[in-house]
N, CA, C and O of each residue as an XYZ file, in Angstrom:
604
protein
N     115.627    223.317     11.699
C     114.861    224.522     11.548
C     113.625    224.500     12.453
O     113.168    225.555     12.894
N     113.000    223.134     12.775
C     111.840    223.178     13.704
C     111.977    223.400     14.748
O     111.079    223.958     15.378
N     113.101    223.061     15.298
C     113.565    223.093     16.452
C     113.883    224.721     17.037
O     113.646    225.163     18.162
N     114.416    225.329     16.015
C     114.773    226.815     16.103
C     113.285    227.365     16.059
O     112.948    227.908     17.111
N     112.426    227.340     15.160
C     111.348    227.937     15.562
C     110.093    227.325     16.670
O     109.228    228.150     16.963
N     109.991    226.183     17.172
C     109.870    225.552     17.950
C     110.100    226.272     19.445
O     109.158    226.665     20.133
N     111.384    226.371     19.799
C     112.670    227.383     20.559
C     111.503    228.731     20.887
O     110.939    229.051     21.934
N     111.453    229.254     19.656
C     111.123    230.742     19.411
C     110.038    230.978     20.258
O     109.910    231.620     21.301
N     108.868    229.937     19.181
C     107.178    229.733     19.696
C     107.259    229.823     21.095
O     106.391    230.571     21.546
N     108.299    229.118     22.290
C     107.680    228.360     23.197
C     108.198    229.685     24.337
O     107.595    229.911     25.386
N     109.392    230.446     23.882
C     110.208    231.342     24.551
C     109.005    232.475     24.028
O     109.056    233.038     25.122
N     108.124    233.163     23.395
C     107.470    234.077     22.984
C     105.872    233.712     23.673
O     105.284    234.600     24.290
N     105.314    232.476     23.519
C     104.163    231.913     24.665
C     104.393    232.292     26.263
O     103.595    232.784     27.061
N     105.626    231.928     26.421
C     106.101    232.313     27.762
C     105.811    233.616     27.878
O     104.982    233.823     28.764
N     106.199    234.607     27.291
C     106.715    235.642     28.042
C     105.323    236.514     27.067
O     105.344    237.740     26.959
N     104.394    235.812     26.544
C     103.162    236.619     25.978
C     102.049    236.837     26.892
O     101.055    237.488     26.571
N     102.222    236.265     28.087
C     101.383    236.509     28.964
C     100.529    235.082     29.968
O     100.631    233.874     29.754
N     100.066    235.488     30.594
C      99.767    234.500     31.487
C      98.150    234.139     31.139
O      97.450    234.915     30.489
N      97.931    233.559     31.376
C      96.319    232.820     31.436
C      95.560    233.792     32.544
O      96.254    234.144     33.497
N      94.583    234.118     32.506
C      93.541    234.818     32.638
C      92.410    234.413     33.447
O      91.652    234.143     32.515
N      91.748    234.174     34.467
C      91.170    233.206     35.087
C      89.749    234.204     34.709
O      88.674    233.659     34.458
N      89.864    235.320     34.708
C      88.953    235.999     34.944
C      87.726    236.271     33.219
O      86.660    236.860     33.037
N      88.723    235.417     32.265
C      88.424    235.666     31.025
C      87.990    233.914     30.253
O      88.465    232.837     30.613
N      87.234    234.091     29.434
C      86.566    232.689     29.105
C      87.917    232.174     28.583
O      88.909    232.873     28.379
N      87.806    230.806     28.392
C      88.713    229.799     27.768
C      88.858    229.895     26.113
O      89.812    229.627     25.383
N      87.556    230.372     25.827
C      87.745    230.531     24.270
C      88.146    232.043     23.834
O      88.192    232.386     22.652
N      88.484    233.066     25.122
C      89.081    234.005     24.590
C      90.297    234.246     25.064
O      90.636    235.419     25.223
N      91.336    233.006     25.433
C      92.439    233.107     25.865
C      93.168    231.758     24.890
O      94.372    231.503     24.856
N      92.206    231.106     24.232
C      92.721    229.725     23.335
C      92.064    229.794     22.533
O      90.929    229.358     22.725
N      92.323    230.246     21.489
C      92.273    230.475     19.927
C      91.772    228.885     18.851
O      92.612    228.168     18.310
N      90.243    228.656     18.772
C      90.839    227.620     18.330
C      91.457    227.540     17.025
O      91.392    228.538     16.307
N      92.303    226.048     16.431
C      92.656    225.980     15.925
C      91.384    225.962     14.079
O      90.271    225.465     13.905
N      92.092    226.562     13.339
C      91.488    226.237     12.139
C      91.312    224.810     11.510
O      90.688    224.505     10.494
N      91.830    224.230     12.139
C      91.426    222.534     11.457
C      90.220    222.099     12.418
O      89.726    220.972     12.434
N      89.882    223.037     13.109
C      88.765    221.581     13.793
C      87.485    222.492     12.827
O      86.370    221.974     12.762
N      87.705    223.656     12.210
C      86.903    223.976     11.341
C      86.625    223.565      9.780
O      85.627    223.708      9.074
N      88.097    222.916      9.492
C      88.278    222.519      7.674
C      89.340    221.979      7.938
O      90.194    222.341      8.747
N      89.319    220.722      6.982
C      90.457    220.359      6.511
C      90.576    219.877      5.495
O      90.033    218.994      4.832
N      92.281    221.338      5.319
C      92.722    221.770      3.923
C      93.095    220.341      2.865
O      93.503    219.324      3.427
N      92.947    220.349      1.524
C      93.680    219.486      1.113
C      94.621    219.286      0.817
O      95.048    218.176      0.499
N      95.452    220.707      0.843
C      96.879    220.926      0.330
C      97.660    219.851      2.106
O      97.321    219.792      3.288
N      98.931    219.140      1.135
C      99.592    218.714      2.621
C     100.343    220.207      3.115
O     100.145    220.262      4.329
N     101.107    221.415      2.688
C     101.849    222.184      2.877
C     100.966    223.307      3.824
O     101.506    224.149      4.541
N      99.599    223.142      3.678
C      98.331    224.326      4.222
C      98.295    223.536      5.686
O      98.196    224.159      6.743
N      98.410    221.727      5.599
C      98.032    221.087      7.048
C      98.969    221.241      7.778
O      98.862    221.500      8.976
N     100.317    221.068      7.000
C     101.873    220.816      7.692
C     101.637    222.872      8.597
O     101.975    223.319      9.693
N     101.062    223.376      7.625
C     101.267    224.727      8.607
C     100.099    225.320      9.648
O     100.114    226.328     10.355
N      99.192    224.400      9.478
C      98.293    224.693     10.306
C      98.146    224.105     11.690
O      97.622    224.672     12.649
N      98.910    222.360     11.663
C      98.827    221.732     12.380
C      99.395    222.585     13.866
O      98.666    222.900     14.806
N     100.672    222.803     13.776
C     101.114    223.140     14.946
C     100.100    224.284     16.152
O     100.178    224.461     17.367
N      99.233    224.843     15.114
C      97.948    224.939     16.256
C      97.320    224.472     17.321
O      96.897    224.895     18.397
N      97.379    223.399     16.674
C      96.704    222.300     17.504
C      97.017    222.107     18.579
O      96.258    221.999     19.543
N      98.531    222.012     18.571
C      99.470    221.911     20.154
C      99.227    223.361     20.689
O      98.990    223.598     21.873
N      99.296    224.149     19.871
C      98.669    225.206     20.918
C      97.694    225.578     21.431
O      97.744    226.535     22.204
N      96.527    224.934     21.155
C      95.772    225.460     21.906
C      95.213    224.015     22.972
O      94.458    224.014     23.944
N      95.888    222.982     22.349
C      96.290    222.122     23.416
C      97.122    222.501     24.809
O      96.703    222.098     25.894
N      97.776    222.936     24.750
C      98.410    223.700     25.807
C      97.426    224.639     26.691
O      97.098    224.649     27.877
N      97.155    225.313     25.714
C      96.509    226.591     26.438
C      95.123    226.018     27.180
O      94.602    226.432     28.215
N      94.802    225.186     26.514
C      93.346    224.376     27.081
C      93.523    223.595     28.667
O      92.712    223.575     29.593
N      94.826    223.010     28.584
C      95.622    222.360     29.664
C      95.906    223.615     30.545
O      95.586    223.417     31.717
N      96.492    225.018     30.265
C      96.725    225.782     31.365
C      95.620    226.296     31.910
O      95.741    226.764     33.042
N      94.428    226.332     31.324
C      93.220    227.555     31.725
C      92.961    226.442     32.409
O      93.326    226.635     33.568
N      92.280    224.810     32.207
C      91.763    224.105     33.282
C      92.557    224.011     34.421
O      92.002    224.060     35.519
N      93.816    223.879     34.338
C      94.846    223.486     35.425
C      94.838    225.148     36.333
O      94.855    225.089     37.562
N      94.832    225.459     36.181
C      94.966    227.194     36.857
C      93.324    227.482     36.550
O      93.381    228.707     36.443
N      92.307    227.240     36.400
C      91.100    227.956     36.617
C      89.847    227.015     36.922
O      88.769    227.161     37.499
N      90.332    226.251     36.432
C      88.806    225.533     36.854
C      89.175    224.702     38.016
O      90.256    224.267     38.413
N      87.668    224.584     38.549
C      87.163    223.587     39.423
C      87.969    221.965     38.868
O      88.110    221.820     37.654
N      88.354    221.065     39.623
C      88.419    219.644     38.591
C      87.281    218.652     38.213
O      87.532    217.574     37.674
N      85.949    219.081     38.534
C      85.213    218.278     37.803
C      84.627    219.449     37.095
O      83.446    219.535     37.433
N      84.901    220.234     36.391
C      84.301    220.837     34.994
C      85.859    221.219     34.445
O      86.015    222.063     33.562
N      86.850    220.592     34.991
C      88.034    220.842     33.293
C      87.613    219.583     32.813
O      87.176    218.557     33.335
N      87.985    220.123     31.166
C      88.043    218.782     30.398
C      88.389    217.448     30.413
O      87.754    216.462     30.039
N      89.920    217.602     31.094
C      90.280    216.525     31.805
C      90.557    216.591     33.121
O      90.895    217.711     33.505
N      90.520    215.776     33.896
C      90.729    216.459     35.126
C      92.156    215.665     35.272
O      92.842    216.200     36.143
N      92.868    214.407     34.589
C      93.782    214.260     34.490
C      95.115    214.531     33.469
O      95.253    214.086     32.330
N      96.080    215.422     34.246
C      97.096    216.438     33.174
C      97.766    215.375     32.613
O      98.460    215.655     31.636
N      97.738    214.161     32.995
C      98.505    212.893     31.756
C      97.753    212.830     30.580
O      98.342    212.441     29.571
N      96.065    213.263     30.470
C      95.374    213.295     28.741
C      95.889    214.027     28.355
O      96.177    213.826     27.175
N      96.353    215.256     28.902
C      96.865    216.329     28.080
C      98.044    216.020     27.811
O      98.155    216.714     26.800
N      98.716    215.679     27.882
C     100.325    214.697     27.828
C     100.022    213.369     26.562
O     100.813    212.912     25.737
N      99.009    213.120     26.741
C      98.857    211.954     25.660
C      98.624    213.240     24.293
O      99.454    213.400     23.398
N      97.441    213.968     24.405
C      97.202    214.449     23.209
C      98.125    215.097     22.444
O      98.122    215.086     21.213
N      99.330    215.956     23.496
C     100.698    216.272     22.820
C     101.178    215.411     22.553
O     102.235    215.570     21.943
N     100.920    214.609     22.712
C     102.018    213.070     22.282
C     101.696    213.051     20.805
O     102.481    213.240     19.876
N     100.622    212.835     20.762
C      99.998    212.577     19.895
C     100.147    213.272     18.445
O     100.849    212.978     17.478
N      99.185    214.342     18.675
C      99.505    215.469     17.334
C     100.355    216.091     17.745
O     100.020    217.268     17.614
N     101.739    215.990     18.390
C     103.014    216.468     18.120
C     103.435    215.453     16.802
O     104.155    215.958     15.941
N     102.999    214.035     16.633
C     103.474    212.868     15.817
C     102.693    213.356     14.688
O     103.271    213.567     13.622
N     101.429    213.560     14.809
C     100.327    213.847     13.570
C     101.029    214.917     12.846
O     101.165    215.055     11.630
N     101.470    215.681     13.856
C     101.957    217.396     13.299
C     103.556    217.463     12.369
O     103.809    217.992     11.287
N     104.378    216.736     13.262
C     105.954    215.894     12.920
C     105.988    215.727     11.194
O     105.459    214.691     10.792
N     106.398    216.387     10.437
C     106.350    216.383      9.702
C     107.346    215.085      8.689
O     108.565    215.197      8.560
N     106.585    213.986      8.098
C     107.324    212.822      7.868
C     106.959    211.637      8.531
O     106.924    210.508      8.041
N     106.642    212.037      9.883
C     106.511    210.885     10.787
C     104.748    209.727     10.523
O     103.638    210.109     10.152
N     105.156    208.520     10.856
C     104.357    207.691     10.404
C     102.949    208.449     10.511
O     102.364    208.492      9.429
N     102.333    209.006     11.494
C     101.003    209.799     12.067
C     100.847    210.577     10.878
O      99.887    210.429     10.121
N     101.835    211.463     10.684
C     101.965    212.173      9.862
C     101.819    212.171      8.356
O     101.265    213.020      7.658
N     102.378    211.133      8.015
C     102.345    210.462      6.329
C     100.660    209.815      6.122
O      99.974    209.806      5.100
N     100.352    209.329      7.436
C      98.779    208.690      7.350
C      97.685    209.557      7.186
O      96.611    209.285      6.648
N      98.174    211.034      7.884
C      96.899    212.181      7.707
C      97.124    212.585      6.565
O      96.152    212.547      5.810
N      98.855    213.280      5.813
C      98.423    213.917      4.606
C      97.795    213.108      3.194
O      97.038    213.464      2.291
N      98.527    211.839      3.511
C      98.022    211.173      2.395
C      96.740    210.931      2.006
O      96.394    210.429      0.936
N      95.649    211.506      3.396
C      94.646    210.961      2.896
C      93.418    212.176      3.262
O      92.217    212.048      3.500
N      94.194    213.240      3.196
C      93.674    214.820      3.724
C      92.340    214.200      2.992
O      91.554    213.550      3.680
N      91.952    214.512      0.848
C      91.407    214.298      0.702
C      90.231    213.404      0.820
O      89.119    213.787      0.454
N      90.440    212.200      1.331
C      89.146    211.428      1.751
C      88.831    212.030      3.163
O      87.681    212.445      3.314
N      89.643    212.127      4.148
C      89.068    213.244      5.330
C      88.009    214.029      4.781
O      86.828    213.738      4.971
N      88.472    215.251      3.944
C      87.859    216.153      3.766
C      86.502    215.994      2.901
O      85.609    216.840      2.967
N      86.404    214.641      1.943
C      85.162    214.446      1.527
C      84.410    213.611      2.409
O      83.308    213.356      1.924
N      84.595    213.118      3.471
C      84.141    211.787      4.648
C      83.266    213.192      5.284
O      82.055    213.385      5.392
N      84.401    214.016      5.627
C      83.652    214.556      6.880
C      82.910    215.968      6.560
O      82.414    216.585      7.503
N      82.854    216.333      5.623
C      82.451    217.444      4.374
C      80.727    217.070      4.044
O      79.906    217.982      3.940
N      80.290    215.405      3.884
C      79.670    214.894      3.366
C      78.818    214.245      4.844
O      78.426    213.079      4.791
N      78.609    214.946      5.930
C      78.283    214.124      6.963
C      77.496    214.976      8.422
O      77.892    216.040      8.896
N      76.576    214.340      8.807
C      75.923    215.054      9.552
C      76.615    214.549     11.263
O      76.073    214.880     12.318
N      77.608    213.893     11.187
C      78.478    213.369     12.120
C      78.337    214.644     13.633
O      78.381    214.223     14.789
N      78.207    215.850     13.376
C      78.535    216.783     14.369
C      77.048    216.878     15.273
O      76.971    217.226     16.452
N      75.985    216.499     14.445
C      74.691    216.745     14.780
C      74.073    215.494     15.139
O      73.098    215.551     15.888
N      74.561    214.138     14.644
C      74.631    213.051     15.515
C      75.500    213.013     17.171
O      75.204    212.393     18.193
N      76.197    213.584     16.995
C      77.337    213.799     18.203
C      76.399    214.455     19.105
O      75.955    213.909     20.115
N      76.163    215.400     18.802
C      75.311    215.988     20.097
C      73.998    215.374     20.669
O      73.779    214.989     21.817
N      73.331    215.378     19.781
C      71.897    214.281     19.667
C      72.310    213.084     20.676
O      71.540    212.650     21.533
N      73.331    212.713     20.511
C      73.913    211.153     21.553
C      74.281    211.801     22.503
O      74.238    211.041     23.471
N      74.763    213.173     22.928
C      75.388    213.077     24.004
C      74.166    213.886     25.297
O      74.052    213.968     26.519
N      73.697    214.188     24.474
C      71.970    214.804     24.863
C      71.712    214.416     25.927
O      71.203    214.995     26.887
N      72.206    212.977     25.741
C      71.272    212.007     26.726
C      72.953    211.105     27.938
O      73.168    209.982     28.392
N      73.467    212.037     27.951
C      74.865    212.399     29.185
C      74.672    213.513     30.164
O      75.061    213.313     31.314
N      74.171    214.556     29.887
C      74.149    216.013     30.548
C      73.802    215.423     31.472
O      73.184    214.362     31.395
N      74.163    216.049     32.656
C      73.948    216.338     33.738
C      73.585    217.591     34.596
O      74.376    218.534     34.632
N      72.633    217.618     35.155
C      72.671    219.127     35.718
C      72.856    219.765     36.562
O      72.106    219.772     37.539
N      74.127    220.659     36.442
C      75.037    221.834     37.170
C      74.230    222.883     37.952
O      73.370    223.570     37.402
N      74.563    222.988     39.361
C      73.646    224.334     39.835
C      74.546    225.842     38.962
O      75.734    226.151     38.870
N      73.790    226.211     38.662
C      74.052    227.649     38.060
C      74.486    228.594     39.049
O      73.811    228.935     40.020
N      75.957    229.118     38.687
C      76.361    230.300     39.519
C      77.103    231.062     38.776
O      77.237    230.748     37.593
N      77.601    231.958     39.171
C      77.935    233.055     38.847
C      79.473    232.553     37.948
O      80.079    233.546     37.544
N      79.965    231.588     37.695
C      81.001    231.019     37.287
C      80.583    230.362     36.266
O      81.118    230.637     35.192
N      79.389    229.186     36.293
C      78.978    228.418     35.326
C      78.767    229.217     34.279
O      78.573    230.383     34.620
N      78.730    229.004     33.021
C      78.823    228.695     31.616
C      77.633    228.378     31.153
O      76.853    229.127     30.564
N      77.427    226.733     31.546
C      75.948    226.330     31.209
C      75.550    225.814     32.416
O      76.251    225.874     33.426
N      74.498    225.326     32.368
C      73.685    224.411     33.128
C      73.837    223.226     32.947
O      72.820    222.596     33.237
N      74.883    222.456     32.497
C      75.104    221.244     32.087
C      76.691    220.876     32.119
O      77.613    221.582     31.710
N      76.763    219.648     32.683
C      78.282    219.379     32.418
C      77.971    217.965     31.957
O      77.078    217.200     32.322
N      79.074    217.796     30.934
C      78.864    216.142     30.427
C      80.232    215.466     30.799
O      81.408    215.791     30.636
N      79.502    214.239     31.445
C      80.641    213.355     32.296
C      82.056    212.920     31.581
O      82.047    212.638     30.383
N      83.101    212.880     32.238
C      83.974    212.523     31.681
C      84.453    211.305     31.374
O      85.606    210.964     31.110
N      82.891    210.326     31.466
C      83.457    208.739     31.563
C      82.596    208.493     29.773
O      82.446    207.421     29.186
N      82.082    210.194     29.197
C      82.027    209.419     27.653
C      82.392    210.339     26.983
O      81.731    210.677     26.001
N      83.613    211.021     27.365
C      84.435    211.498     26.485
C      84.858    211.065     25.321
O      84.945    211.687     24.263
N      85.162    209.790     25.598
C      86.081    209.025     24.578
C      85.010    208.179     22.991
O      85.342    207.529     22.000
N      83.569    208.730     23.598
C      82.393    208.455     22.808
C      82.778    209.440     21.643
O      82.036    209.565     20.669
């Protein structure tokens, strides 16, 4: 059955239109609702997850077709190949990735519910920026290097 709608998703992405160069990244890639909450039900994650790959994708086409390569996210299309790797397994319903996130949705959701983690994140990365000449393309005045991504 995943496979059939899987099929569907990927034949209906196709032919829904093309990427947009002329339009921001966050109004052509939707983000996903989990990087906003996460649900405790496993049946709410199992249906939310497959988001994720999408806008994984879509994040991978707007840099690959629009940006410059030192302001895409990655500038190498094998991260984006890992991260489908990845939460395609997280998303896989059953699969080891998979059994490790739902089982433990709830402590996720009280860990990271209970935590100023997002406002430490920035505060550290504060001190990464670099500064971008401003043009008519830029966004911000800042790009943060891609050697602390993985921070």
């Amino acid at each position: 059955m995943w496979i059939i709608l899987l099929s569907l998703f990927v034949f209906a992405e196709g032919t829904a239109g093309e990427i947009d160069c002329d339009k921001y990244r966050h109004e052509q890639c939707l983000r996903p609702k989990l990087f906003s909450e996460i649900p405790r039900e496993v049946d709410v994650f199992n249906a939310l997850c497959p988001d994720m790959l999408t806008y994984i994708k879509c994040s991978e086409e707007y840099d690959m077709k629009c940006e410059e390569e030192k302001h895409r996210r990655f500038a190498d299309p094998e991260r984006y190949a890992n991260f489908r790797s990845v939460f395609g397994e997280i998303c896989e319903e059953g699969s080891a990735l998979n059994e490790v996130a739902t089982n433990n949705l709830k402590c996720f959701n009280e860990t990271f519910s209970n935590t100023n983690c997002r406002l430490d994140l920035l505060a550290f990365m504060d001190s990464f920026k670099e500064e971008v000449p401003l043009d008519e393309f830029a966004t911000s005045t800042y790009d943060i290097p891609e050697r602390v991504y993985c921070l």
